[in-house]
Residue, then its C-alpha position, 0 to 999 in steps of 0.5 A: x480824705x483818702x489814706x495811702x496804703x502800705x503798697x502806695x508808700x512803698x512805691x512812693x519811696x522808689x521814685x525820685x521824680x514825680x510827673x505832676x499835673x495841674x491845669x489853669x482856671x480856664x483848663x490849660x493843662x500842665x505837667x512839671x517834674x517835682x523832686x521834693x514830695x513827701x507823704x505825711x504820717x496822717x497817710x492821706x497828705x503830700x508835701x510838695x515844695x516849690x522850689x522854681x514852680x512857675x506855672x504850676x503855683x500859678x494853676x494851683x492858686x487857680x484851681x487847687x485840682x492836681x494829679x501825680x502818678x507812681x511808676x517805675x520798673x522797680x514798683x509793685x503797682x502803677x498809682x494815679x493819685x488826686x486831690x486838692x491843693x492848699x498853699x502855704x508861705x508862712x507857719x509852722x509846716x511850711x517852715x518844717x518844709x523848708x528845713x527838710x528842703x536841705x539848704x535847697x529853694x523852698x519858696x512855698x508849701x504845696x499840701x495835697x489832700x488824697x481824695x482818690x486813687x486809681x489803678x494805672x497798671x495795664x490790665x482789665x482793672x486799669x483805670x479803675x478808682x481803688x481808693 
């Protein structure tokens, strides 16, 4: 797996909602705002809670494939990360999950293992994987 580096966390924690894509088994493709994300302290896991997913749950137990990128005027980079997608309803994080959910829907536990970065920032090195 992939860690995050310091510059990727701290853009992270300047977004307030994430563009995150999943696509079908058969490759429909969809893209739903995502409010409830973390990055974990191992640096290469990210929490999404599912409070209202209803397509992108169903694409994700289809095809564990997702995609979320970072970018805003107030960050220093623009980030696509990948990776795979567990989903867990029971256990020790998914219950750690819901509590951090604050009194929020936490139906499920969407865990994401980085497995590559790339570079979205206009440029000569847009595109290219980084990490």
């Amino acid at each position: 797996m992939v860690k995050l580096t310091s510059e990727i966390k701290a853009d992270f924690g300047k977004i307030k909602i994430f563009p995150f894509a999943t696509s079908s088994k058969a490759g429909v493709p969809n893209v739903a705002p995502m409010g409830m994300m973390s990055i974990r302290d191992d640096d290469e896991t990210v929490w999404i809670i599912d409070n209202f997913m209803q397509k992108t749950l169903q694409n994700v137990k289809e095809n564990p494939n997702a995609s979320f990128y970072i970018w805003s005027p107030e960050t220093s980079g623009a980030w696509q990360i990948k990776g795979t997608i567990t989903v867990e309803t029971s256990g020790a994080d998914y219950e750690a999950a819901k509590e951090s959910a604050k009194g929020r829907p936490a139906k499920t536990l969407l865990k994401m293992k980085v497995t590559s970065v790339y570079s979205v920032k206009p440029g000569p090195t847009a595109g290219a994987k980084i990490l």
